[in-house]
N, CA, C and O atoms as CSV, one atom per row, in Angstrom:
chain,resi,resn,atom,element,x,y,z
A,1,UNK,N,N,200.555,113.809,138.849
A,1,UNK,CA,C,200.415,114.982,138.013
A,1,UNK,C,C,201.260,114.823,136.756
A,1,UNK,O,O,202.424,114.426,136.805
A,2,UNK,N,N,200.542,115.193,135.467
A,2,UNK,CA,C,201.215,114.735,134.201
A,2,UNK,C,C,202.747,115.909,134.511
A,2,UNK,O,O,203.887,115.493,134.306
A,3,UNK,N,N,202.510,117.138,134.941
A,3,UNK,CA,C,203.772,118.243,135.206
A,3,UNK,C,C,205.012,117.216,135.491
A,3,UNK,O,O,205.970,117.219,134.718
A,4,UNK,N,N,204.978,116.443,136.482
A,4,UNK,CA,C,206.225,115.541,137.283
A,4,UNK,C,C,206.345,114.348,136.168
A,4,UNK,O,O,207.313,113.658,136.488
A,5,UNK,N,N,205.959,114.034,135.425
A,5,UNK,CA,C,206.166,113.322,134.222
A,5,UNK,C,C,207.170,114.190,132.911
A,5,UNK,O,O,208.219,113.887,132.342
A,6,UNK,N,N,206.245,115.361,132.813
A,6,UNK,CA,C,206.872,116.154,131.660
A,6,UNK,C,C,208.548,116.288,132.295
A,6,UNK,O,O,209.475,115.663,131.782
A,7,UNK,N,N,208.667,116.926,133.116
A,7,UNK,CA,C,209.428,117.539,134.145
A,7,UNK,C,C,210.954,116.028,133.760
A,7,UNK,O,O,212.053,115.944,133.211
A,8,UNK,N,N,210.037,115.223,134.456
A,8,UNK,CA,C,211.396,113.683,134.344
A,8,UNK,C,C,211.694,113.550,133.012
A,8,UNK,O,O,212.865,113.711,132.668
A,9,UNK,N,N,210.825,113.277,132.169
A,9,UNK,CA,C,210.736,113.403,130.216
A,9,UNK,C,C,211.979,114.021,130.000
A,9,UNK,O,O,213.023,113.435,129.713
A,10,UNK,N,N,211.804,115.375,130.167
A,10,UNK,CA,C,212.800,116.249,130.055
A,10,UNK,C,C,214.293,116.463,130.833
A,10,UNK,O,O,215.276,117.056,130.389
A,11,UNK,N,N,214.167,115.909,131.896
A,11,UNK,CA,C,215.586,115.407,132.833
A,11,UNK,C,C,215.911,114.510,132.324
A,11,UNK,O,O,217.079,114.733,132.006
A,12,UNK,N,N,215.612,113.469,131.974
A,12,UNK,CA,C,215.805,111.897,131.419
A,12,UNK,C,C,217.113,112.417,129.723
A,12,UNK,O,O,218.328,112.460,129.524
A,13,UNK,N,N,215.899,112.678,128.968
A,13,UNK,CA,C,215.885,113.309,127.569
A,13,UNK,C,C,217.361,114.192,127.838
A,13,UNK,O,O,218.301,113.971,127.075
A,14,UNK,N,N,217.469,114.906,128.632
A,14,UNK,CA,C,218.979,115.965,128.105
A,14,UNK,C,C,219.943,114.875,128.940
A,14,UNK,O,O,220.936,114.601,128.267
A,15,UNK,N,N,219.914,114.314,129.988
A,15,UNK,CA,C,221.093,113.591,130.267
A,15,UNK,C,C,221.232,112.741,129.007
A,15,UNK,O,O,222.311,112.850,128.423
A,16,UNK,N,N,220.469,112.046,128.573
A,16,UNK,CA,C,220.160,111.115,127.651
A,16,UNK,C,C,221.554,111.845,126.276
A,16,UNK,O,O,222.609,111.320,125.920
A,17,UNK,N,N,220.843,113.360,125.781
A,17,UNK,CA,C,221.438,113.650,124.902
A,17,UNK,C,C,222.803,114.242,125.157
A,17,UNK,O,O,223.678,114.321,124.294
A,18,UNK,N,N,222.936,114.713,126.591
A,18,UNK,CA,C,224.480,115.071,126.828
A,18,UNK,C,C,225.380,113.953,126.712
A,18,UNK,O,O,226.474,114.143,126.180
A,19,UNK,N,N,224.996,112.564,127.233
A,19,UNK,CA,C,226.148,111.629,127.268
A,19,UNK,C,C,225.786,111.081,125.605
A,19,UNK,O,O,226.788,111.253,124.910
A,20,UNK,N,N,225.246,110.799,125.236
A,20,UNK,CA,C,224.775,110.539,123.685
A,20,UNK,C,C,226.238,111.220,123.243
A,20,UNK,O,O,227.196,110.677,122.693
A,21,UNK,N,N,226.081,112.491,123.645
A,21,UNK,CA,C,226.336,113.831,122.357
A,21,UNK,C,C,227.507,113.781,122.700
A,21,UNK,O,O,228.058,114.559,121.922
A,22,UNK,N,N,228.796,113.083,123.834
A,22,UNK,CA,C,229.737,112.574,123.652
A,22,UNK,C,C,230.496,111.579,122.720
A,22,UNK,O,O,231.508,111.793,122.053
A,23,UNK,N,N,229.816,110.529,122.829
A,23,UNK,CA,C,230.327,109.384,121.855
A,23,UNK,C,C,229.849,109.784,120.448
A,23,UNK,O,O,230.600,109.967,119.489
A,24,UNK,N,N,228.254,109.919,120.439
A,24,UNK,CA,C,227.621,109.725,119.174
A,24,UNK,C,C,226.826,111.374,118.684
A,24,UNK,O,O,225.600,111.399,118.572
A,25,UNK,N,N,227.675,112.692,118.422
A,25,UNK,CA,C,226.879,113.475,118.359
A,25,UNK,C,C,225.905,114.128,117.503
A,25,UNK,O,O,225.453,115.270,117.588
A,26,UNK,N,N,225.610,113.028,116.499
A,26,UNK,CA,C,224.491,112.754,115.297
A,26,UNK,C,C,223.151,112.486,116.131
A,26,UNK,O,O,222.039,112.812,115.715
A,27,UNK,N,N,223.342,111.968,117.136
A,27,UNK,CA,C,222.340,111.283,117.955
A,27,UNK,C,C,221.924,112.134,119.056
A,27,UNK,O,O,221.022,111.790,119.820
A,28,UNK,N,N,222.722,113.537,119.193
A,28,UNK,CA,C,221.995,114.320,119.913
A,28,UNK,C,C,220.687,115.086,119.693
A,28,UNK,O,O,219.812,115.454,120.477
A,29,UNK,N,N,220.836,115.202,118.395
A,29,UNK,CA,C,219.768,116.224,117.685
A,29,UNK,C,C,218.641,115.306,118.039
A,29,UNK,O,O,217.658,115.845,118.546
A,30,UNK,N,N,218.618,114.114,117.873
A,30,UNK,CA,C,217.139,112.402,117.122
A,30,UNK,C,C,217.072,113.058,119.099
A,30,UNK,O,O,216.329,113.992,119.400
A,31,UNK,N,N,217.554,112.678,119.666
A,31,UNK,CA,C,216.936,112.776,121.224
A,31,UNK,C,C,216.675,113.693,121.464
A,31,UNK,O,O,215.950,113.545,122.449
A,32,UNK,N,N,216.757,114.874,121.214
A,32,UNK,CA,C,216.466,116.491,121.695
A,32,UNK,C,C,215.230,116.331,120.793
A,32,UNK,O,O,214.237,116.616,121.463
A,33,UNK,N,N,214.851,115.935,119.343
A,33,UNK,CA,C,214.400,116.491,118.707
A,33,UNK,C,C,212.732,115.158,119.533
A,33,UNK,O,O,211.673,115.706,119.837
A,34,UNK,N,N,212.868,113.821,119.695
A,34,UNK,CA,C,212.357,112.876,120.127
A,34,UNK,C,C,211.779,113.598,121.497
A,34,UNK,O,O,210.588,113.883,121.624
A,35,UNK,N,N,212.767,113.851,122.490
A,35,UNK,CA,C,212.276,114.273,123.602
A,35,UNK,C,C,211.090,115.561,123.202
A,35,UNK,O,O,209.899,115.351,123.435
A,36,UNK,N,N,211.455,116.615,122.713
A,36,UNK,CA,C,210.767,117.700,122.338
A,36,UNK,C,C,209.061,117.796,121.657
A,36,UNK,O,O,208.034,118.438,121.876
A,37,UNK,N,N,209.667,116.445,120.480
A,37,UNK,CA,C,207.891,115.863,120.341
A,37,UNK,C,C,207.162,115.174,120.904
A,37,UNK,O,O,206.019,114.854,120.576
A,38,UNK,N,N,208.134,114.691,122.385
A,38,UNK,CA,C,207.325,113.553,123.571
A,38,UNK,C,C,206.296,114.756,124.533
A,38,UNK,O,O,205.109,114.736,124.860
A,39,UNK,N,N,207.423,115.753,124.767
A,39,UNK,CA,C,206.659,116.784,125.598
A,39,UNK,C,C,205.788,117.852,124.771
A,39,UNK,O,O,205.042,118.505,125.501
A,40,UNK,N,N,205.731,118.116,123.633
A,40,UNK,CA,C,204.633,119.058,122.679
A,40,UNK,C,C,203.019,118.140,123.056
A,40,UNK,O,O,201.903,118.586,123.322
A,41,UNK,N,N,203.577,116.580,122.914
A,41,UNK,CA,C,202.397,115.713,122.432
A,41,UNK,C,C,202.119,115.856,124.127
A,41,UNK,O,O,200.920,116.111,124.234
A,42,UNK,N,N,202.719,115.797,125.429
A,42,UNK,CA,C,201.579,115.780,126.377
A,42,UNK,C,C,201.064,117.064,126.990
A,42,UNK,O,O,200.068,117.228,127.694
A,43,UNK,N,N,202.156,118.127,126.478
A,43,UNK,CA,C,201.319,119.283,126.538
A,43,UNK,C,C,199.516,119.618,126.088
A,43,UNK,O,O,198.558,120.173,126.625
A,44,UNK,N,N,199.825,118.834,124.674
A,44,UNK,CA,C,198.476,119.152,123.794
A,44,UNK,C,C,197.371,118.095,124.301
A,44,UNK,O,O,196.284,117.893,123.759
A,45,UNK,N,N,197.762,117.607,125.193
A,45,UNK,CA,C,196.882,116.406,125.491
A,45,UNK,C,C,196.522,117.143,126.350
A,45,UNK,O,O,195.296,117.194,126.441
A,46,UNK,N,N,197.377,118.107,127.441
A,46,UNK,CA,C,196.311,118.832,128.661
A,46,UNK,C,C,195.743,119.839,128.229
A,46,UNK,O,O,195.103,120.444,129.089
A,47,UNK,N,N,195.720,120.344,127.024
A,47,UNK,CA,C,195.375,121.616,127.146
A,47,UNK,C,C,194.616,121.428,125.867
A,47,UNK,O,O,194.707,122.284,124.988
A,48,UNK,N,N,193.629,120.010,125.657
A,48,UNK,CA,C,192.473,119.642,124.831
A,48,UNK,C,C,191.205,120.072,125.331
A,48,UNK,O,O,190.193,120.214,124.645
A,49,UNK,N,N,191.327,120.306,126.773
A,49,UNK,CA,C,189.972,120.538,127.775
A,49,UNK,C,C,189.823,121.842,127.420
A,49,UNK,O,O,188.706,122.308,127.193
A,50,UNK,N,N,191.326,122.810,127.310
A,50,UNK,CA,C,191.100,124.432,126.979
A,50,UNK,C,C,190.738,124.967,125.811
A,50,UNK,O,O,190.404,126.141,125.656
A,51,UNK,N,N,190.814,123.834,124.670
A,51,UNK,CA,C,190.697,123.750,123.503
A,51,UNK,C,C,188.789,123.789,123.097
A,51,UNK,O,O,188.044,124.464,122.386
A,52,UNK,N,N,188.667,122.611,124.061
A,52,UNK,CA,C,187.191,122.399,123.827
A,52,UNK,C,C,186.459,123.693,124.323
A,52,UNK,O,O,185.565,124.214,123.656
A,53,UNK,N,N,186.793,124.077,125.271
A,53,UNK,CA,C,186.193,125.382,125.870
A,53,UNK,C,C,186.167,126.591,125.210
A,53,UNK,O,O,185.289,127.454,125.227
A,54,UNK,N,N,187.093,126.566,124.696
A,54,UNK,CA,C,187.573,127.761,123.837
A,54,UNK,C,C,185.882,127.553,122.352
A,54,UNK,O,O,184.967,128.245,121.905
A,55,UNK,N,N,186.288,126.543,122.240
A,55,UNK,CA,C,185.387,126.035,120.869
A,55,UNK,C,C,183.936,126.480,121.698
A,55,UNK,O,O,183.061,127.002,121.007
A,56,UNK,N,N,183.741,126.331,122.785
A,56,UNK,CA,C,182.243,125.771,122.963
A,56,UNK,C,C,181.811,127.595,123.444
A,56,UNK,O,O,180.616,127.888,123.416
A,57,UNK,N,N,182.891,128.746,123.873
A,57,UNK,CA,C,182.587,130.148,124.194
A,57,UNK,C,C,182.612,130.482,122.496
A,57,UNK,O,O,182.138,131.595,122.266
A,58,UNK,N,N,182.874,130.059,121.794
A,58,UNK,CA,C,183.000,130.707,120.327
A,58,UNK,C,C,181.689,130.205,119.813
A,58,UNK,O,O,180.869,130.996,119.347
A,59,UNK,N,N,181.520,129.265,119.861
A,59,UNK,CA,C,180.057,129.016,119.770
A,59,UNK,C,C,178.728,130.176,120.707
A,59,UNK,O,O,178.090,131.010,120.064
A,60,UNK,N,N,178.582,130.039,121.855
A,60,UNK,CA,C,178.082,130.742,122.359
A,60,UNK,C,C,178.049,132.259,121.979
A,60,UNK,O,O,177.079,133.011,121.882
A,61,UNK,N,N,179.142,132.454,121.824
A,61,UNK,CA,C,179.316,134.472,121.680
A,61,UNK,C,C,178.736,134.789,119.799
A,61,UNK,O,O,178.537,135.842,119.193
A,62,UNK,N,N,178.635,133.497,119.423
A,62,UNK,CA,C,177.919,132.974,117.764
A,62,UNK,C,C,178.885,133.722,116.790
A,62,UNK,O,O,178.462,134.347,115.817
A,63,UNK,N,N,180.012,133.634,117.063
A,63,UNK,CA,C,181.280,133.881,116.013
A,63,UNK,C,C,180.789,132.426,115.134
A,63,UNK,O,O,180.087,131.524,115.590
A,64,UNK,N,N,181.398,132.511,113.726
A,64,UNK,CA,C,181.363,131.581,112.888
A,64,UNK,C,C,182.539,130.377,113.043
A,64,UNK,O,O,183.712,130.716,113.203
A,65,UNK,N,N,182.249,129.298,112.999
A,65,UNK,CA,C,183.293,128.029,113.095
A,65,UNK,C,C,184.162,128.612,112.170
A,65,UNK,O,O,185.295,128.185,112.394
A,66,UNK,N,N,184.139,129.905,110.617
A,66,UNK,CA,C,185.724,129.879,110.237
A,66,UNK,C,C,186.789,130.907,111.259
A,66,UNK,O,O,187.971,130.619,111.447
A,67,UNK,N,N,186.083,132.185,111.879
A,67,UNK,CA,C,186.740,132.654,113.128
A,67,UNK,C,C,188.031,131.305,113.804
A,67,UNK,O,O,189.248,131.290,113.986
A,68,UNK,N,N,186.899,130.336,113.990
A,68,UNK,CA,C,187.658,129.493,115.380
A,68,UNK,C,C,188.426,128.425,114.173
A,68,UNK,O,O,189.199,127.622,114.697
A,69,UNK,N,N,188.354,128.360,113.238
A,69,UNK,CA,C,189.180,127.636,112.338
A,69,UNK,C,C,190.755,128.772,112.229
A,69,UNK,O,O,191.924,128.550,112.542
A,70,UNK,N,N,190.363,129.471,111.894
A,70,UNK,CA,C,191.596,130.565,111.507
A,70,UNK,C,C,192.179,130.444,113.214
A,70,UNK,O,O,193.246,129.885,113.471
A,71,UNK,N,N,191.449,130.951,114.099
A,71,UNK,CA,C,192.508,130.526,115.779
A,71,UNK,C,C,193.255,129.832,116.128
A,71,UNK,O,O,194.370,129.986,116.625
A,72,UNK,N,N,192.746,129.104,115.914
A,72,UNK,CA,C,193.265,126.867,116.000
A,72,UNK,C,C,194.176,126.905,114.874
A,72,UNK,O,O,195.164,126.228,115.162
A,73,UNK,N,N,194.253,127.322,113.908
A,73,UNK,CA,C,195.204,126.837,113.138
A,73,UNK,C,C,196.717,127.837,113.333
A,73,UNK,O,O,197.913,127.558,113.247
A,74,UNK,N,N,195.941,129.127,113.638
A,74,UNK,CA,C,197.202,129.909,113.965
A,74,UNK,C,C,197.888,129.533,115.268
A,74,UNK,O,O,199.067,129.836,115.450
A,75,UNK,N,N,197.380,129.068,115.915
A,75,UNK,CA,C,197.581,129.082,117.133
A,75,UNK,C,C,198.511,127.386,117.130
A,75,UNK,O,O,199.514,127.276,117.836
A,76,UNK,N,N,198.100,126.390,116.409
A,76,UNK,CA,C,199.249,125.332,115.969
A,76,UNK,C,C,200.140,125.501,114.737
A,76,UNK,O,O,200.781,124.541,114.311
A,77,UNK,N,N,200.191,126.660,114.179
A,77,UNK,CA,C,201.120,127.091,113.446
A,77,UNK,C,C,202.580,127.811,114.028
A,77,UNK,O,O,203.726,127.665,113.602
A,78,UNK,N,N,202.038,128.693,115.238
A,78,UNK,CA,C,203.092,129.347,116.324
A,78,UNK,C,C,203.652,128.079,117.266
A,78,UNK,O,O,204.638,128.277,117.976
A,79,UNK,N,N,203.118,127.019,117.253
A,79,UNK,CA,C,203.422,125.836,118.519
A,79,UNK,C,C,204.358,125.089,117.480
A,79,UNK,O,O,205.483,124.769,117.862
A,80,UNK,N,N,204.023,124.842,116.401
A,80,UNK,CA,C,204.974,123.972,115.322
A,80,UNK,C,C,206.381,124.825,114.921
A,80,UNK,O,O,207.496,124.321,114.785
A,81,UNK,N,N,206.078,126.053,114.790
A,81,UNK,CA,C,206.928,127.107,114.527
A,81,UNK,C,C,208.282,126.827,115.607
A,81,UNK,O,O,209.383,126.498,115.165
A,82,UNK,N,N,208.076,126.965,116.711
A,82,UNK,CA,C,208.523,127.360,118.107
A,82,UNK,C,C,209.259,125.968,118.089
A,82,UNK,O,O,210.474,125.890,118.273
A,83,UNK,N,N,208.539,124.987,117.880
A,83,UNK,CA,C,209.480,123.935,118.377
A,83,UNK,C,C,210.438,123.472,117.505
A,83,UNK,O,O,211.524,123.054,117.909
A,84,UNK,N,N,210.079,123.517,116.150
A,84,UNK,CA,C,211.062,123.622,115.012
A,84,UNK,C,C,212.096,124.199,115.289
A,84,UNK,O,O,213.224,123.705,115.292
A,85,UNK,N,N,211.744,125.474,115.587
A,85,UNK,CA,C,212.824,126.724,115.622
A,85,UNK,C,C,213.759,126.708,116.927
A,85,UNK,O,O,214.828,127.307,117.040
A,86,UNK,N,N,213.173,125.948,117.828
A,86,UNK,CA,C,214.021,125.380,119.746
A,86,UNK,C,C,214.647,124.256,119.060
A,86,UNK,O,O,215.795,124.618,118.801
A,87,UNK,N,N,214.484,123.253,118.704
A,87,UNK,CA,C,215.458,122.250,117.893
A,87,UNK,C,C,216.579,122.236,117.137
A,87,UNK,O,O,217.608,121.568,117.230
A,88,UNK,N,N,216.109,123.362,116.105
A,88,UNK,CA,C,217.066,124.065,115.249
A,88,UNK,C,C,218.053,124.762,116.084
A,88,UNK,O,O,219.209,124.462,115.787
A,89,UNK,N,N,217.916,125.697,117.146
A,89,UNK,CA,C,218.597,126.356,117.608
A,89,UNK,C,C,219.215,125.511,118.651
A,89,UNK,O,O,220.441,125.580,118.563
A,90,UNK,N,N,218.808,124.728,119.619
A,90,UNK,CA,C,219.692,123.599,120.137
A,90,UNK,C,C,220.558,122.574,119.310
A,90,UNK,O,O,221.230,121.620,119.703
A,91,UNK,N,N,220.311,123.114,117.921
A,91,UNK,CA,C,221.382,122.115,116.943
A,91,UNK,C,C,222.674,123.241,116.911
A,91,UNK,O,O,223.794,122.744,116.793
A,92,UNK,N,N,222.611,124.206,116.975
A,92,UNK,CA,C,223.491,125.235,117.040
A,92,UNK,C,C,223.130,125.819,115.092
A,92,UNK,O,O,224.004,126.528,114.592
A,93,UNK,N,N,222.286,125.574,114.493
A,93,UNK,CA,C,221.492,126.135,113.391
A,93,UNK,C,C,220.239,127.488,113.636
A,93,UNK,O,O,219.035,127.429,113.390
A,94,UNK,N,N,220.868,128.411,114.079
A,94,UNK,CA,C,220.053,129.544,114.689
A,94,UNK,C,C,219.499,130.260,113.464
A,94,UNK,O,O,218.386,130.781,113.539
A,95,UNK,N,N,220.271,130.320,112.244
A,95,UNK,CA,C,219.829,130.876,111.064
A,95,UNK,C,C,218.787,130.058,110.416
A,95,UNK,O,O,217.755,130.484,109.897
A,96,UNK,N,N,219.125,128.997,110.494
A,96,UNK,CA,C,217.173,127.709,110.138
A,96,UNK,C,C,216.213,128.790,110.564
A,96,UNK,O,O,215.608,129.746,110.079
A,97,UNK,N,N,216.397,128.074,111.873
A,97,UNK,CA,C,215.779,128.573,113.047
A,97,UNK,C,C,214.843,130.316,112.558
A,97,UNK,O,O,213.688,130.714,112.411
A,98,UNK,N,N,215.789,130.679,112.499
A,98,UNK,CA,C,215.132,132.397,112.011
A,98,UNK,C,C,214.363,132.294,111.033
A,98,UNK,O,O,213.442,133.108,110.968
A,99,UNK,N,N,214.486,131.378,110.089
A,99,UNK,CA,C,213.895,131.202,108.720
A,99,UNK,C,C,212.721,130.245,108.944
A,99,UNK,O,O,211.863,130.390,108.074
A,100,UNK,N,N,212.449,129.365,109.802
A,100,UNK,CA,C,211.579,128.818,110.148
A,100,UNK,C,C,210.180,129.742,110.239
A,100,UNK,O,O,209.139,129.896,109.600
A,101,UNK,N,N,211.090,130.460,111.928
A,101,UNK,CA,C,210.210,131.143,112.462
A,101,UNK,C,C,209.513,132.483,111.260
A,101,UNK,O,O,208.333,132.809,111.385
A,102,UNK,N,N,210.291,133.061,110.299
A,102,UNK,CA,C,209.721,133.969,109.102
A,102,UNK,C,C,208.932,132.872,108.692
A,102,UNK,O,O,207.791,133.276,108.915
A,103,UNK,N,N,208.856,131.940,108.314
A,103,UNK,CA,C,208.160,131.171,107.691
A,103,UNK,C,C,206.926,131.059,108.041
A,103,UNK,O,O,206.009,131.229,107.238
A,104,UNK,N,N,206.697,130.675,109.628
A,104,UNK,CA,C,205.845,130.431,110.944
A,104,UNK,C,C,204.840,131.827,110.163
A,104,UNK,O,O,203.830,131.620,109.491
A,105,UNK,N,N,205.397,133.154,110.449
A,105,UNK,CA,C,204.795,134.132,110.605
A,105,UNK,C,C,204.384,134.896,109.272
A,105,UNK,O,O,203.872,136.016,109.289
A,106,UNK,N,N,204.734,133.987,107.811
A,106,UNK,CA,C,203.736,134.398,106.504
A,106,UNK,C,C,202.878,133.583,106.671
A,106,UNK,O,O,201.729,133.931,106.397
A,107,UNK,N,N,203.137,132.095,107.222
A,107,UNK,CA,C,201.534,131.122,107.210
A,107,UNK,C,C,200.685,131.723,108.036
A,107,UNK,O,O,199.585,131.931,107.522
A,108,UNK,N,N,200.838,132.158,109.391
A,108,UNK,CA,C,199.678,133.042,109.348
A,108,UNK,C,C,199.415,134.145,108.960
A,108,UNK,O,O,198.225,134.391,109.159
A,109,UNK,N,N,199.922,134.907,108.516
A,109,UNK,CA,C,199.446,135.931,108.096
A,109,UNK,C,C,198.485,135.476,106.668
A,109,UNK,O,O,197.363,135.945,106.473
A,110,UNK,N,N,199.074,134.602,105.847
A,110,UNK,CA,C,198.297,133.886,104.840
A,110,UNK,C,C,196.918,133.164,105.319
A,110,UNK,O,O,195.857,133.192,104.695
A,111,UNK,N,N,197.148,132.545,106.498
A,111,UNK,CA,C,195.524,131.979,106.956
A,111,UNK,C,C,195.062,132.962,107.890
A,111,UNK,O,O,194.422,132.375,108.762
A,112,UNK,N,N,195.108,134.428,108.135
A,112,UNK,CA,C,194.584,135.250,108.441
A,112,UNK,C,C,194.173,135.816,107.305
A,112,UNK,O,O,193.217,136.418,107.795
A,113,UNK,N,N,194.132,136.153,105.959
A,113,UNK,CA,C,194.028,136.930,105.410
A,113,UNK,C,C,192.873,137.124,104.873
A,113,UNK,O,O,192.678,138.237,104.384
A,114,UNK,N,N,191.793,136.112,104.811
A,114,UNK,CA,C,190.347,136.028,105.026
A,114,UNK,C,C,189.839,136.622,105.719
A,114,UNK,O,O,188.991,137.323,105.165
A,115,UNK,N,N,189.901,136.758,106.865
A,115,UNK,CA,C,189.869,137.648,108.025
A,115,UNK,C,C,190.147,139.303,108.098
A,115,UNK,O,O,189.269,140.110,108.404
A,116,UNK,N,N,191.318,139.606,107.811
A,116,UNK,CA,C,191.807,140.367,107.282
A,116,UNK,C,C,191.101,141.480,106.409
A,116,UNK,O,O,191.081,142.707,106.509
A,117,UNK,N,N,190.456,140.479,105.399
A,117,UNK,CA,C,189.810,141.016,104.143
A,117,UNK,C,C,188.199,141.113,104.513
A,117,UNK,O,O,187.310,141.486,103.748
A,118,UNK,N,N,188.110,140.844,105.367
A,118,UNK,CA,C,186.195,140.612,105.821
A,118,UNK,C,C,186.500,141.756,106.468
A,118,UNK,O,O,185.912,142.683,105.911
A,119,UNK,N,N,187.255,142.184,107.539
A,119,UNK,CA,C,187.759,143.446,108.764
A,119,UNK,C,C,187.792,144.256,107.652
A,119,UNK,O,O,186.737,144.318,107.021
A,120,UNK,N,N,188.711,144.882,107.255
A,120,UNK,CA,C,188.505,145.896,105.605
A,120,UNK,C,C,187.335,146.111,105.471
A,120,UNK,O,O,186.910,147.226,105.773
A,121,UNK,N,N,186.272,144.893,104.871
A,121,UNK,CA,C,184.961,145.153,103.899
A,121,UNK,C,C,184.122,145.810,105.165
A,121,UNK,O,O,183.168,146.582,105.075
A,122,UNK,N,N,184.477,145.513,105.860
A,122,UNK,CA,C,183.599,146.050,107.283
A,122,UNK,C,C,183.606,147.296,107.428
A,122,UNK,O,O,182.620,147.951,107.092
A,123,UNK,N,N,184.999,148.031,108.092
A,123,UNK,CA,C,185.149,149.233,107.936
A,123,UNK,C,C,184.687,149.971,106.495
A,123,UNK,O,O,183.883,150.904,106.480
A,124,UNK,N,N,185.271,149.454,105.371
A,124,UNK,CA,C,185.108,150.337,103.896
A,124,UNK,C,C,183.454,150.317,104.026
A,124,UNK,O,O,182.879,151.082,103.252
A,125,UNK,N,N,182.703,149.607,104.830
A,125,UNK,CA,C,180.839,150.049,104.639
A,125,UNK,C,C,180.662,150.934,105.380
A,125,UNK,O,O,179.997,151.902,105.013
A,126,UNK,N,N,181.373,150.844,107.031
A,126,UNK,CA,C,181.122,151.657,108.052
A,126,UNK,C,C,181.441,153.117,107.506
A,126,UNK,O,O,180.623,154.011,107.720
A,127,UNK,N,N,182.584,153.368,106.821
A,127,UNK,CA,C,182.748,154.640,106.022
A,127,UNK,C,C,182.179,155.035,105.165
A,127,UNK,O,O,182.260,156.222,104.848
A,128,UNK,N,N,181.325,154.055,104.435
A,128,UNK,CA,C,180.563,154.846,103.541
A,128,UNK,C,C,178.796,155.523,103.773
A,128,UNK,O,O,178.091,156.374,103.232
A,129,UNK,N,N,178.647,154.268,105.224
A,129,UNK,CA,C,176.809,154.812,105.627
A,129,UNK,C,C,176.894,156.314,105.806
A,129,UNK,O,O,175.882,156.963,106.073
């Protein structure tokens, strides 16, 4: 099971950076930050099957591919966000971190805003029939 892989990744990875972060503690962050993009990348590898599915009910229910464009992107905008912002804050940089995550949450609101603006034109007709 890839779980008992992630699981060791991550046991391996913090002993790794605790004794690191004795001698050499420049070199804690490169292993926290290394380990962190080892386990994002096999997360996203299992959860490509949920991805496709997701794509193939958005199809079916005949939402438009930009719907499922705006999803997917928000949805790896909060995953990039998060891990930035867990790095940062295991650096003991919690104020990054906060600023990241504000950051995280104008990009989508910016690649929602198409969306956004179609929802509006919708209602402003429904109010006027």
């Amino acid at each position: 099971m890839w779980i008992i892989a992630a699981a060791a990744a991550g046991l391996v990875g913090t002993v790794l950076a605790l004794i690191l972060g004795q001698y050499r503690p420049e070199f804690r962050m490169l292993v926290t930050a290394a380990v962190t993009l080892l386990l994002m990348a096999m997360v996203l590898e299992q959860l490509s099957p949920v991805l496709e599915q997701l794509r193939s009910t958005m199809e079916l229910t005949g939402l438009t591919g930009d719907y499922a464009a705006v999803l997917f992107k928000a949805v790896g905008i909060c995953l990039l966000t998060q891990l930035a912002g867990d790095v940062c804050r295991d650096s003991g940089e919690s104020s990054i971190a906060s600023k990241i995550e504000l950051a995280g949450r104008a990009a989508i609101l910016l690649t929602a805003m198409p969306l956004i603006q179609e929802v509006l034109a919708w209602a402003w007709e429904l109010m006027n029939l």
